[in-house]
KOLZASE-487809 format. One record per residue: y, x negated, z negated of N, C-alpha, C, O in turn. Coordinates in steps of 0.02 Angstrom, whole numbers, plus 32768, in hexadecimal, padded with zeros to 4 digits. Each point is the difference from the previous one (the first is absolute). Example, Ala and Ser with C-alpha at 12.3 -4.5 7.8 and 13.67 -1.06 7.14 Angstrom:
% KOLZASE-487809
7EE47D6C7E7A803B802D8000803C7FD380007FFF7FCC7FDF 803680468045803B7FD67FFD803780277FDB80377FE77FF8 
//
This chain:
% KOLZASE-487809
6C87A66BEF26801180447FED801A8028803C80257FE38028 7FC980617FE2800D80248029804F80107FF7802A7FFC802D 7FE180147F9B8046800E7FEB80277FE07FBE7FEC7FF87FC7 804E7FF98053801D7FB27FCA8050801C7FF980247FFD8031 7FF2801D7F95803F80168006801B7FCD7FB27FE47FFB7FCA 80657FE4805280127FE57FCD803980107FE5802B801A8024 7FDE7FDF7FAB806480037FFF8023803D8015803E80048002 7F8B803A801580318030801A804280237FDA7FFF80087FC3 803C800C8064802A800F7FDE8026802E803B800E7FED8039 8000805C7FA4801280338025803B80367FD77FEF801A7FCB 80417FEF8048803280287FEB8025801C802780157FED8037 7FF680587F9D80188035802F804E800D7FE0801B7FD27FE1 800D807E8029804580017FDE7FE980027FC980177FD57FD9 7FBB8055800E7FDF80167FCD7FEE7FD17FBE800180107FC5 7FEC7FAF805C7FF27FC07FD57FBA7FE880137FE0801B802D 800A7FB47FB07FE97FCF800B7F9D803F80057FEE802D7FDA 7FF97FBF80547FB4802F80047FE07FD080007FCD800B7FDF 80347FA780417FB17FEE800C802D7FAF7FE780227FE5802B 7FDA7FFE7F96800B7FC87FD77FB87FAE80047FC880017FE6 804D7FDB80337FD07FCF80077FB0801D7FF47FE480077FC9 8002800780757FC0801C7FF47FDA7FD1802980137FF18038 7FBA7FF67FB07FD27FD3801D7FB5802080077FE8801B7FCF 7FF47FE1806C7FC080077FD37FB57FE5805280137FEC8037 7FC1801A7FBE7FD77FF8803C7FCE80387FFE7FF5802D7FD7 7FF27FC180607FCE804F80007FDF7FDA804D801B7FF58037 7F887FFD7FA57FD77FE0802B7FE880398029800D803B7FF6 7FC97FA880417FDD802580357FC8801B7FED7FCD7FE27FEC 80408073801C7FE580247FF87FFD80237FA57FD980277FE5 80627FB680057FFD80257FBD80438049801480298012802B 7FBB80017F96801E80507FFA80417FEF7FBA7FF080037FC4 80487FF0804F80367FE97FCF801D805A7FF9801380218030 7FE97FF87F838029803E7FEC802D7FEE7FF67FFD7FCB7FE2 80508052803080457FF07FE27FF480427FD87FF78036801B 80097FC17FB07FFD80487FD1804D7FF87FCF800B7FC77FEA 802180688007803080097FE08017803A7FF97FE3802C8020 805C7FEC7FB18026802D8003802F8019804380097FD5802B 800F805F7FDF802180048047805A7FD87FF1802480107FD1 7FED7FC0805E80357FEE7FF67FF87FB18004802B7FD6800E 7F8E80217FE27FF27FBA7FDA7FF77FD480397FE67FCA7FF1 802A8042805A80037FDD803A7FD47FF1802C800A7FDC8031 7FB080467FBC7FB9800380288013800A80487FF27FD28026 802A80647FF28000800B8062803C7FDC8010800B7FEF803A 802380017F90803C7FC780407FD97FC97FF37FFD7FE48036 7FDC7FF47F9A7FD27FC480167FC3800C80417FE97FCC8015 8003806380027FD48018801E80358002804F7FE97FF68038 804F80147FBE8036800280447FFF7FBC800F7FF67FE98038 80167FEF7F8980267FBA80137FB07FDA80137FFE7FC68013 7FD0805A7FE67FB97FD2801A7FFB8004803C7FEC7FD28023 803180897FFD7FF78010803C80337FF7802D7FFB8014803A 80377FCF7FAF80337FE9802280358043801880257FFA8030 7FD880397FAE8027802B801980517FFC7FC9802E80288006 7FCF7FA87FD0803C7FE27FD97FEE7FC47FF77FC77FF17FEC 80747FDA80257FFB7FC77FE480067FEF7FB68007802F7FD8 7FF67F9B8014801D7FE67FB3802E7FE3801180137FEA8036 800980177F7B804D7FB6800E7FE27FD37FEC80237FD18014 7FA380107FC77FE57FC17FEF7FBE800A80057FE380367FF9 80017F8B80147FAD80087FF37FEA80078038801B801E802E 7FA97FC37FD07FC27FFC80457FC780287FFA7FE080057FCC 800F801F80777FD5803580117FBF7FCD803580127FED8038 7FB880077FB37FC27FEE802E7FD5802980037FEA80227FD2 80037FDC80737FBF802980117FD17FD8803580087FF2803C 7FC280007F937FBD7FDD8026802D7FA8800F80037FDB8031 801C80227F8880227FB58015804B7FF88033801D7FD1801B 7FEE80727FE280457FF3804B8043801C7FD97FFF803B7FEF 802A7FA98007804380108007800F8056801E7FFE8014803A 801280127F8680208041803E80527FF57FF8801D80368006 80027FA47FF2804B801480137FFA7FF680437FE37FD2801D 804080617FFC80148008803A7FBC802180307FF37FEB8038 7FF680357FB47FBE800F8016800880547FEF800380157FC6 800180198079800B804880087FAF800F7FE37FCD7FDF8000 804C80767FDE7FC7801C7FE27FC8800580347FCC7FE27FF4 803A8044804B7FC97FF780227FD77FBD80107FC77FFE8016 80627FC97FD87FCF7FC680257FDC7FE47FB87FE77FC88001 801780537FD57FD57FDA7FBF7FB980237FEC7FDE7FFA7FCD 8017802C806B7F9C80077FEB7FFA802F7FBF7FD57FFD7FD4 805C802A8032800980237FBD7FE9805E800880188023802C 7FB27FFA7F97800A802B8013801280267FCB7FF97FE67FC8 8021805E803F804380257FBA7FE680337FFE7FD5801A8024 80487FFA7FAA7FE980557FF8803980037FCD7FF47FEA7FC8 804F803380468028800B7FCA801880477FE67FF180338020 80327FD17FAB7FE780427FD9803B804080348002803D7FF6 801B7FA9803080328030802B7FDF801D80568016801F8031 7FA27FBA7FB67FD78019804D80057FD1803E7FD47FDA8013 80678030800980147FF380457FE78017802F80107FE08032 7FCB80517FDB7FD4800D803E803280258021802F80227FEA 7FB57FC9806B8014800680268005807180007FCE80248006 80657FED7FF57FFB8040800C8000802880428010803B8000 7FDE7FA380387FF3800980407FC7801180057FEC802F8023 7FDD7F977FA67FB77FF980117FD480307FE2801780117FCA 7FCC7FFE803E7FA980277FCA7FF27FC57FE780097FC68013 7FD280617FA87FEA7FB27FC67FD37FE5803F80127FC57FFE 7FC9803E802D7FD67FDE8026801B7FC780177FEB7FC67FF9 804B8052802880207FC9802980217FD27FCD7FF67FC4800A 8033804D7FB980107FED7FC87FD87FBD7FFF80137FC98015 7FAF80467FCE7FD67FD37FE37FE97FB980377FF27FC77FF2 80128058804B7FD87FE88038804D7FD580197FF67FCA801C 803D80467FDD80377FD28008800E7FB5800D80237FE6802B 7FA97FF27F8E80007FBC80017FBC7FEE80317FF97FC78015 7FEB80577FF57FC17FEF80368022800F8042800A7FD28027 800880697FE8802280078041802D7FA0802180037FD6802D 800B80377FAA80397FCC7FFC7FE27FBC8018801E7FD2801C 7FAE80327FD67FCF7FBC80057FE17FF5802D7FE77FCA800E 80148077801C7FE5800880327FA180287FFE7FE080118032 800F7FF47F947FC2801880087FE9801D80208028800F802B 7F9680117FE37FE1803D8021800380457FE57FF880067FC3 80108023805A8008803F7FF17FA0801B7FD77FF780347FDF 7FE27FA7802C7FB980047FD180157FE07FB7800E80277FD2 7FF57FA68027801D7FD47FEB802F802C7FB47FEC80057FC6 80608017805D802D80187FE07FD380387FE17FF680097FC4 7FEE801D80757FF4803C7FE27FC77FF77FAE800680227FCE 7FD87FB7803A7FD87FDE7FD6801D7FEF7FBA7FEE801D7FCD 80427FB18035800F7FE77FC9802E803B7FDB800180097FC3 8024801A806D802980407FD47FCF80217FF07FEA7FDF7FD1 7FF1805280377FCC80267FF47FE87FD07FA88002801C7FC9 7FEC7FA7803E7FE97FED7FC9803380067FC27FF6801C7FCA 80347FCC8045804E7FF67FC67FF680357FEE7FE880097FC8 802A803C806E801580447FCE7FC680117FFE8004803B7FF0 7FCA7FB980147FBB802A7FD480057FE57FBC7FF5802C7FD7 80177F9D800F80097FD57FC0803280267FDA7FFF800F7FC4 80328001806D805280167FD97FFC804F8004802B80237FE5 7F967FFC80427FFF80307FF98036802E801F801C80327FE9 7FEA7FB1804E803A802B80227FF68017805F802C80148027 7F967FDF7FE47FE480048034800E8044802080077FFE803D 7FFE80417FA58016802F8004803C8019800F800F803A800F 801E7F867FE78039801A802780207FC4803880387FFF801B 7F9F7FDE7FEA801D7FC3804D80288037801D803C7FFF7FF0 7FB4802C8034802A8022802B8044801B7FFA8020801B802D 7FFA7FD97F84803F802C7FF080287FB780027FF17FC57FFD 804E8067800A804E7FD47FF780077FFC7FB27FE7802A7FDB 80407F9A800C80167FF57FC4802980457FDD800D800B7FC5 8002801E8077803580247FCF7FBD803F7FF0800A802D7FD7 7FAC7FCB80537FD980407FDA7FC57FE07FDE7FC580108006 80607FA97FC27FD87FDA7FDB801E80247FC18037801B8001 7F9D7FE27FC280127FF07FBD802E7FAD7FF980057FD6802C 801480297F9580117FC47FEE7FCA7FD37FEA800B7FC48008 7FB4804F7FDB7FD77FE67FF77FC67FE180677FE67FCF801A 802680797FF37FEA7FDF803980237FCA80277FDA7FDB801F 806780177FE880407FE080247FDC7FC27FD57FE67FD58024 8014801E7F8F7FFA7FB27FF77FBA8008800B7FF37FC88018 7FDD80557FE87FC17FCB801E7FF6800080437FD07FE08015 805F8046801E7FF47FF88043802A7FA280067FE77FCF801C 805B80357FC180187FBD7FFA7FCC7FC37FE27FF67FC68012 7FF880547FCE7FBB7FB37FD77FCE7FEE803D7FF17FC88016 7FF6808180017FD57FFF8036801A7FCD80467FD97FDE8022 807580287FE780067FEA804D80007FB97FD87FD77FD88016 805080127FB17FF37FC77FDC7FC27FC8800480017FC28003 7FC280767FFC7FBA7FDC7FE87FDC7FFA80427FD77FD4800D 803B8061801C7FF17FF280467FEB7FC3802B7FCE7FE9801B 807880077FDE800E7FB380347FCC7FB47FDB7FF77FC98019 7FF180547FA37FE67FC87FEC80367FB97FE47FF07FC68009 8043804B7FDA80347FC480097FD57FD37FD37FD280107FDB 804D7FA880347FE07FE67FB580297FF57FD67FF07FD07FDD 8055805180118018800E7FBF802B803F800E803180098024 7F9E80307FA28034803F8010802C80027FB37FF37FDE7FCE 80458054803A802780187FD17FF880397FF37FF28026802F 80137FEF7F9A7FE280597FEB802A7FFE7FBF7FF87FEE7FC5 8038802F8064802380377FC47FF380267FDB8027802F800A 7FBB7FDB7FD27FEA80497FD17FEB8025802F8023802F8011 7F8A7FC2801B7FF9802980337FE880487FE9800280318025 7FE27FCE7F897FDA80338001802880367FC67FE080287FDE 807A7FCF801E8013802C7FDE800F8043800E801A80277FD8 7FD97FE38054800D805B801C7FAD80187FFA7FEA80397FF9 7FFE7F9C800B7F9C800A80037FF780287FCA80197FEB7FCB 7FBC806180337FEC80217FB97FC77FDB7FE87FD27FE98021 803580157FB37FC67FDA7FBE7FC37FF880167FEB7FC68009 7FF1806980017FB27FE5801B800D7FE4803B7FCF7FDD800D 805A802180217FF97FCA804780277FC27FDE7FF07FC98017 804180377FB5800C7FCC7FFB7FC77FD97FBC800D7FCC7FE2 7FC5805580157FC77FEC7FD07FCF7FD780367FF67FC37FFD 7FF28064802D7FDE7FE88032801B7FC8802B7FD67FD98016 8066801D7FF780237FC380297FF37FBF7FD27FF07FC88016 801980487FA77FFF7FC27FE17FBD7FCD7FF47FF77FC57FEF 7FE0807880287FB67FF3801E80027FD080437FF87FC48008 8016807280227FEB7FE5804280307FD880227FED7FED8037 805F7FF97FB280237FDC801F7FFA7FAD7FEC801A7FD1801D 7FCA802D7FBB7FED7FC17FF97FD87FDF801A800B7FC5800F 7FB6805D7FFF7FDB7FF6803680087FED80417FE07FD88022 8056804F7FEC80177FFE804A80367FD48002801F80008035 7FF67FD77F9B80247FD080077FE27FD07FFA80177FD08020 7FAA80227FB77FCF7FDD7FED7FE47FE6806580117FC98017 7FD3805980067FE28000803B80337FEE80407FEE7FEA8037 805680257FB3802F7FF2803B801F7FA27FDB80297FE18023 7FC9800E7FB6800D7FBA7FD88045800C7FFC801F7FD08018 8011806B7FCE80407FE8801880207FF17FCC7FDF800B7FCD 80557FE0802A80137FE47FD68042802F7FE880337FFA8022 7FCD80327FA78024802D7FF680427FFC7FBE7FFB7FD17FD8 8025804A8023803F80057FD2800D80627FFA802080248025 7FB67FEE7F95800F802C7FFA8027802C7FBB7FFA7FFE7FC3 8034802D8075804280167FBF7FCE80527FDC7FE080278023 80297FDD7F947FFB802B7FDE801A800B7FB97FFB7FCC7FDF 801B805E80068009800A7FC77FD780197FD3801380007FC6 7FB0801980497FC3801A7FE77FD47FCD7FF77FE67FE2802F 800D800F7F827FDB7FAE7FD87FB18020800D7FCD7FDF7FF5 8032804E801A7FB280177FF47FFB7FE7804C7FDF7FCD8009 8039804B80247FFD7FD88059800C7FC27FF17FCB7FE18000 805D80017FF580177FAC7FF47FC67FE07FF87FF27FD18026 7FD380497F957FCF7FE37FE77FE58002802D7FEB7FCD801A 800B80677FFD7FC3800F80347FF77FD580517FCF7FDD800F 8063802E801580057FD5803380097FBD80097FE87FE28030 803D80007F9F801B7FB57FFE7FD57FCA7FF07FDF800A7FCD 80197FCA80497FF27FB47FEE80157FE97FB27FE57FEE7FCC 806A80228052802B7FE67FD68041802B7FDD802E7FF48027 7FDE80217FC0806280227FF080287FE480017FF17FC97FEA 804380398025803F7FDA7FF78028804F7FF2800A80388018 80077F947FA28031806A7FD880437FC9800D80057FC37FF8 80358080802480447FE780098018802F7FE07FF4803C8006 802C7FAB7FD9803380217FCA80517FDC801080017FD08027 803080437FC3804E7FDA7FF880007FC9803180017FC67FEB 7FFF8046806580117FDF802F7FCC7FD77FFD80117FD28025 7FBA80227FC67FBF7FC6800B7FD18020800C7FF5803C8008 7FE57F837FF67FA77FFD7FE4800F7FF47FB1802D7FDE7FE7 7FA680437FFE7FF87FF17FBC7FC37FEA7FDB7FFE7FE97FC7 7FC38026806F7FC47FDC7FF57FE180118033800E8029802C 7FC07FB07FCC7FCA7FFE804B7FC07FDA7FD47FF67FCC7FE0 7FE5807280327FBE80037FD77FC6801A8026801280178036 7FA97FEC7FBF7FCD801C7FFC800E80557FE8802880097FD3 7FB38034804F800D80207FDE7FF080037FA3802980107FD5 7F977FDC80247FEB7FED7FC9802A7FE97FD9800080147FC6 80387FB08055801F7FC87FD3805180348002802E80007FD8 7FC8802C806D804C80277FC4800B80267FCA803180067FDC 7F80802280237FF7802F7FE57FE87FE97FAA8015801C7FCD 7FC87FBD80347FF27FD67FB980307FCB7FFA800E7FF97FC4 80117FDD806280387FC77FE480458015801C80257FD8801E 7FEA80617FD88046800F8025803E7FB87FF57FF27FCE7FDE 8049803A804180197FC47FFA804380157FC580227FD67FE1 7FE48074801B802B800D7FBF7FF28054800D7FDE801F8029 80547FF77F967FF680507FEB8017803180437FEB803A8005 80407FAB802A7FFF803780327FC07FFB802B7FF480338020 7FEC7FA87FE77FD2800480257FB780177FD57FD2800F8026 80257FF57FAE7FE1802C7FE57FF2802A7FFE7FC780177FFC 8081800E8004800C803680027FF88029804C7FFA803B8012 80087F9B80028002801380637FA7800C80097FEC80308020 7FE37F9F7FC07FD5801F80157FBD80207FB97FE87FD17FE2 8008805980117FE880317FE87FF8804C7FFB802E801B801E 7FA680117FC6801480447FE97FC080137FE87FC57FFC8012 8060801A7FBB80337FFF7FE2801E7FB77FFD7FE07FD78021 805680127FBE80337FDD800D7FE77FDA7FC37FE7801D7FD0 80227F8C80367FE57FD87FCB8029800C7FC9803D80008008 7FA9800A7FBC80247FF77FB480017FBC7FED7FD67FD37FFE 808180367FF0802C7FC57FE7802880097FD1803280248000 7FB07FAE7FC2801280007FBC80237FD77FE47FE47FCA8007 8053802F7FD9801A7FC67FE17FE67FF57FBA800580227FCD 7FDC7FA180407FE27FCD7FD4801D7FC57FF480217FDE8028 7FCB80127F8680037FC77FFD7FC27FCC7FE77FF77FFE7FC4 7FE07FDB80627FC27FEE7FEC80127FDD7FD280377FE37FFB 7F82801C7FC980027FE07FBF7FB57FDE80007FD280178022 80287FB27FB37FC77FDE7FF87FD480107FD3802580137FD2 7F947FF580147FF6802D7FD97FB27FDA800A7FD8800D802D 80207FC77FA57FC17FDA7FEE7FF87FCD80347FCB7FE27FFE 8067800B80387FD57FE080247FFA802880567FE67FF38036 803680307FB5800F80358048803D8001800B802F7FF57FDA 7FCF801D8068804A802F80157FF0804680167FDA8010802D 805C802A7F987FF88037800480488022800A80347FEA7FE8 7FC380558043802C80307FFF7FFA80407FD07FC980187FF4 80687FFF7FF57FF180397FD68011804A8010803A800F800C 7F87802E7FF5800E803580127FEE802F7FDA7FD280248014 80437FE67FBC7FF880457FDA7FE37FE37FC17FD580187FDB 80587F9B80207FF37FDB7FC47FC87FE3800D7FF97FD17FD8 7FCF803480587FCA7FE78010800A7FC18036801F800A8035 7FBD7FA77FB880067FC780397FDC801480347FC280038000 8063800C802E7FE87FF5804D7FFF7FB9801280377FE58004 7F737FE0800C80067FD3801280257FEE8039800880318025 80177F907FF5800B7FF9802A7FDA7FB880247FC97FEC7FED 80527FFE80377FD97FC48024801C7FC57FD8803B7FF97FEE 7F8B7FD78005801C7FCF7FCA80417FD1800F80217FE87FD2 7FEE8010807180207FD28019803B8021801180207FE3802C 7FFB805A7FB9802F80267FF080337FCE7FAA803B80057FEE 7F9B7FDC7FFB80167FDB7FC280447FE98005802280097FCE 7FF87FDE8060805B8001800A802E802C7FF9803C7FF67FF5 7F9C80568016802F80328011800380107FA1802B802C7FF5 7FB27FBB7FC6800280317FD880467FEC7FDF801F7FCC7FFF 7FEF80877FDC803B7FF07FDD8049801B804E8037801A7FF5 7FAB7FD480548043801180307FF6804680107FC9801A7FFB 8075800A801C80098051800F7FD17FF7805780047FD8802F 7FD380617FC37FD2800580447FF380528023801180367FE8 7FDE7FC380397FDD804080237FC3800A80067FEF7FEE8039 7FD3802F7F9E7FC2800C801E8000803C8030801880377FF9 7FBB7FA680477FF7803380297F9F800E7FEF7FD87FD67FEA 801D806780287FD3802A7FFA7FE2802C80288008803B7FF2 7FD27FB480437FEA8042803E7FD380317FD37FC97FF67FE5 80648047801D7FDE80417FE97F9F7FEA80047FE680077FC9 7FFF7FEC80577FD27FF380247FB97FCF7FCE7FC380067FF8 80747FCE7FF17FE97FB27FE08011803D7FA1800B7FD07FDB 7FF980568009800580137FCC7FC7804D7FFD800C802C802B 7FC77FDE7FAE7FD1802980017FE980227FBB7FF37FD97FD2 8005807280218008801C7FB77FBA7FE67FE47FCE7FF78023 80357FFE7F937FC27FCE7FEF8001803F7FB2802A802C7FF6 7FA37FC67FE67FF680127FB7801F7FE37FD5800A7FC48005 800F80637FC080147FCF7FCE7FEE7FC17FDD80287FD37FF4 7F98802C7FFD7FDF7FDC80037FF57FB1801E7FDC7FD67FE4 8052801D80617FF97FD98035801F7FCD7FE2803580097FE2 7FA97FB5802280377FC17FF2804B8010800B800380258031 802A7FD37FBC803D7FF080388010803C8001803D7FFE7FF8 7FB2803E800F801C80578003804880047FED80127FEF7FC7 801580268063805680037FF07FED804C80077FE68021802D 803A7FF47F7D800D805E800A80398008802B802D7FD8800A 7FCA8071801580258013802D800B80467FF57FD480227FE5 80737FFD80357FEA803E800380048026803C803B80018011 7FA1802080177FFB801F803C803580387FFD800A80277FD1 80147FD580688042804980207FFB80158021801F80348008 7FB47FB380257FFF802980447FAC7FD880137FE07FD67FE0 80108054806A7FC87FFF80288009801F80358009803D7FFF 7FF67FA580328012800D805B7FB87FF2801C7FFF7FC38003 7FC2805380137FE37FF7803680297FF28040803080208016 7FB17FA7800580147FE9804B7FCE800980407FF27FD28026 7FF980677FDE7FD07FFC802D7FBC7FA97FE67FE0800B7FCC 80187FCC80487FD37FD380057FF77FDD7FA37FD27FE97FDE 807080248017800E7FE67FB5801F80277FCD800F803B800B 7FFD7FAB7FC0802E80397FB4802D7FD47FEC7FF17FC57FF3 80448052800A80297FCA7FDC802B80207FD1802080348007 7FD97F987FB7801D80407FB2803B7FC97FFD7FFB7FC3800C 804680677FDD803F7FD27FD17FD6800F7FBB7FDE80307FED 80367F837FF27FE07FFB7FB1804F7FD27FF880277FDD8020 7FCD80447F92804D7FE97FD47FD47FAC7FD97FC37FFC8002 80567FE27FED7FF77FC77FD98012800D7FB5802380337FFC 7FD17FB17FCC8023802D7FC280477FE67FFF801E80157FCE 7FFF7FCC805380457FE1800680188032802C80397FEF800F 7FB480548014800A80138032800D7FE88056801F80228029 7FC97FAC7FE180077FE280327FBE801A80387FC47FFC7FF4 805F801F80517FBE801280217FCB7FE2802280137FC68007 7FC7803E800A7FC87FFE802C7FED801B803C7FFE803D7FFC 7FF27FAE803B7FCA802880287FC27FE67FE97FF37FC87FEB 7FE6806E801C7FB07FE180107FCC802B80387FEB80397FFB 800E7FA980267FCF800D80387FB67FFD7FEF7FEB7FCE7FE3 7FE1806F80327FB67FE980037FFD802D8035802B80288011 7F977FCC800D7FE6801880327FE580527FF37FE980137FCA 8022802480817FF9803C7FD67FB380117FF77FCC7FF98021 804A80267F997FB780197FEA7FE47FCD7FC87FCB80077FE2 804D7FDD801A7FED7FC67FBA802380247FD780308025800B 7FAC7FCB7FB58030803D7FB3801E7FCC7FEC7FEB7FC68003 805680547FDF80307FED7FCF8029803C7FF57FFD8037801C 803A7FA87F9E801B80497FE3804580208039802B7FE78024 7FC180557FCA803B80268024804780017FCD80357FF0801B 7FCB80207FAA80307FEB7FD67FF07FEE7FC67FC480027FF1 80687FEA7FE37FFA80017FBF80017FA97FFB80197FE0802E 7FC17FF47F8380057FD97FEA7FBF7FD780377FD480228019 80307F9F7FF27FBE7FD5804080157FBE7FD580237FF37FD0 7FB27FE8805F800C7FB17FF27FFC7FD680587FD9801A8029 80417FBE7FE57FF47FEB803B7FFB7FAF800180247FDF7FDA 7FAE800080567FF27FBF800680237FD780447FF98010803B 802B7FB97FAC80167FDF80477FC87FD280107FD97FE17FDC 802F802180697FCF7FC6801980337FB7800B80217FEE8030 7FD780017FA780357FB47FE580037FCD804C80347FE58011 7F858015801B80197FDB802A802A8020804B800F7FE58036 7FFA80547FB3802B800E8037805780017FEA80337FFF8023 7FC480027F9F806780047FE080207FDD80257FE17FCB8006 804C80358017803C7FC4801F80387FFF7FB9801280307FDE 7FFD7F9D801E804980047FED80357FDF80247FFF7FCA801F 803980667FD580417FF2803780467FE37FBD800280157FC6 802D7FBA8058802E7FEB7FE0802D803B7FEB8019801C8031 7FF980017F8F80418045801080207FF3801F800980218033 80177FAA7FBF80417FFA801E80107FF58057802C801D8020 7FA77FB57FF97FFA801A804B7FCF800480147FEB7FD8802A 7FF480567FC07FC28030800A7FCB7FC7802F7FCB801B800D 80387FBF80017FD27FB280247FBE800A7FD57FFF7FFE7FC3 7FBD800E806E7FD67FE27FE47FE67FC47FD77FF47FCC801E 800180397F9F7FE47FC77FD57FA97FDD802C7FC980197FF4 80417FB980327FB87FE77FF87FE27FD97FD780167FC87FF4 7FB3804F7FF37FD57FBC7FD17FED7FCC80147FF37FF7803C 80087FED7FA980187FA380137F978004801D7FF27FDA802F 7FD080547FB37FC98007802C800380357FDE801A80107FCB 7FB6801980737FD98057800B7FD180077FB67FD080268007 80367FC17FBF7FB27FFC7FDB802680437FC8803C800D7FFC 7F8580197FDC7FF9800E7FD67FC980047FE57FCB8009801D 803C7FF07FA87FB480077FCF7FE5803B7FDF801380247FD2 7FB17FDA805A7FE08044800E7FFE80357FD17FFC803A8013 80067FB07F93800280207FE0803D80237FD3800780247FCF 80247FB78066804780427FF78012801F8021803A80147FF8 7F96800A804C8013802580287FC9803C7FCA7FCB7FF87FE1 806E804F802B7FF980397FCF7FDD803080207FF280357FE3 
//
C-alpha cells in the first residue's frame, strides 16, 4: 500500500478531531474523504503531510515510517483549502515552484505549466500575483503547482470549492484523467457527494471523529452503513419511514398507505421489530391504479429540477414522500396518484441506532417487486 494509517489519534483544546482512524489507500487509487465540515477531513490530510503530528498511531508512506520525517522530505504533493502561494510570485512561478526546485529546464518548466493551467483553465493569468487572483483562481493555481511536480501521492483539499459550477462540472471530467495518467496516488477532501461519487475509487465518509464507512461509490450510495449517511448522499434527500415489518403469506412486508411494500425475504428476523425503511426518491415511480402493489397517495407539491421533477406526496397516514422521475416523463402535478416502490432497492435501518440491517443474502423474488 502506498498509504497505511493506523490508530490515528489527534486532539486539540477544542476536543477530540481525529479518534482511532485506520485505513489504506493503494497506488494510484483516488481515496474521497467526503463528510460534513468539522468531521476532521484536512487535520487528517495535515497529519498525512506531516505538517501536525498525532498523539497515537502510525503514518506509512510507500512502506516507511513518517515519525520523525519533515513535510518536505515525504514525496508529498498538497493543495490545501488556505492556498499558500507564494505572494512574491506570478501564478507562473507559483506553479513552476516544485520543478524549479528540482532543478528542471526552463523548456521543460515552461511546458508542463502551460499544460496544468490550460486544464485548470487559468493560463490567462500566469502573469498576475495572488493578490490580482480570484479565490477561485488562488485554489486552482494551488492544485496546479500541486499536479505539476507529478508527486506520487498528492493531497487536495477541496481543490475545486471556490470553482463556479461549469468549471467545477468540467474538472470532475478532466481531473481524473490527469490523475489517471500521472499514476498518483491521491487522498481527496470534499463535501460535495455528487464530486465524491464522481472522482473516487473509494469514500471514506467521516462523521463524529472517524471513519464511518469505506465503500465503493456504488456500495455507499445503495448499502449506506446507517441513517446519517444516507442522508449525506442524495437529492433530493433519501425517504425514511418508521416501520414495522409484518409477515403476510409467506413474505416480508412493509406497510404504506395500508398497502405491503415487499421487502427482501431474508429481512424475516426483522418482522414484528421497530425499523426504518429507507427509500431513494429515485427507486419509487407514479404507476395507475390499477398496478399490482399501487399505494394511494396524495400529491402537494411539484418542483422541476432542471434534468428531473420531484413531487412531495402525502401517504394516507400522512407521512411524506419524495419522488423523483426524470424531466419530462408525466405524472400528477396534484391531487389523488398511486406510487410503486422498487422493493430491491429498500434498505432497512435499526430505529434505534439507525445501523444498517443486512440480509443474511441480496435475493428477492421477482414477483414482489411492484
Amino acid at each position: 500500500m502506498t498509504i497505511e494509517l493506523k490508530n490515528l489519534r489527534k486532539s486539540f483544546k477544542s476536543g477530540t478531531v481525529i479518534d482511532d482512524v485506520s485505513l489504506t489507500v493503494a497506488k494510484g487509487e483516488t481515496l474521497v474523504l467526503f463528510g460534513p465540515s468539522g468531521a476532521g477531513k484536512t487535520v487528517l490530510l495535515r497529519l498525512i503531510a506531516g505538517v501536525i503530528d498525532p498523539e497515537a498511531g502510525h503514518i506509512r508512506l510507500h512502506g516507511r515510517d513518517m515519525a520523525g520525517v519533515e513535510p518536505e522530505d515525504r514525496g508529498i504533493g498538497m493543495a490545501f483549502q488556505n492556498f499558500a502561494l507564494f505572494p512574491h510570485m506570478d501564478a507562473f512561478a507559483n506553479i513552476a515552484a516544485p520543478l524549479t526546485a528540482r532543478g528542471r529546464s526552463a523548456d521543460a518548466i515552461r511546458q508542463t505549466v502551460s499544460k496544468v493551467a490550460q486544464l485548470l483553465k487559468i493560463d490567462h493569468v500566469l502573469h498576475h500575483k495572488p493578490k490580482e487572483l480570484s479565490n477561485g483562481q488562488k485554489q486552482r493555481t494551488a492544485l496546479a503547482r500541486a499536479l505539476s511536480a507529478e508527486p506520487s501521492i498528492l493531497l487536495l483539499d477541496d481543490p475545486l470549492r471556490n470553482v463556479d459550477a461549469k468549471l467545477r462540472f468540467e474538472m470532475r471530467l478532466e481531473l481524473p484523467r490527469l490523475l489517471k495518467s500521472q499514476n498518483a496516488t491521491v487522498i481527496y477532501v470534499t463535501q460535495d457527494y455528487k464530486e465524491a461519487m464522481a472522482l473516487g475509487h473509494r469514500i471514506a465518509v467521516m462523521n463524529g471523529h472517524g471513519i464511518q464507512q469505506i465503500g465503493t461509490p456504488e456500495e455507499i450510495y445503495l448499502s449506506p452503513a446507517n441513517t446519517d449517511i444516507a442522508r449525506l448522499f442524495g437529492d433530493p434527500v433519501i425517504n425514511l419511514l418508521d416501520v414495522r415489518p409484518e409477515s403476510r403469506d409467506g413474505r416480508v412486508v412493509a406497510l404504506l398507505s395500508d398497502q405491503p411494500v415487499p421487502l427482501l425475504d431474508d429481512y424475516a428476523a426483522q418482522v414484528g421489530q421497530d425499523c426504518i425503511l429507507g427509500l431513494r426518491p429515485e427507486a419509487i415511480r407514479f404507476v395507475g391504479a390499477d398496478t399490482p402493489g399501487a399505494i394511494p397517495v396524495e400529491v402537494e407539491a411539484e418542483t422541476p429540477l432542471n434534468e428531473k421533477t420531484v413531487s412531495l406526496v402525502l401517504t394516507l397516514r400522512g407521512r411524506e414522500i419524495m419522488v423523483s422521475r426524470p424531466a419530462g416523463s408525466p405524472g400528477p402535478a396534484s391531487g389523488r396518484a398511486h406510487i410503486a416502490v422498487d422493493a430491491t432497492s429498500a434498505i432497512l435501518f435499526d430505529r434505534a441506532s439507525g445501523q444498517r440491517i443486512a440480509p443474511a443474502r441480496n435475493t428477492i423474488r421477482k414477483e414482489e417487486v411492484a
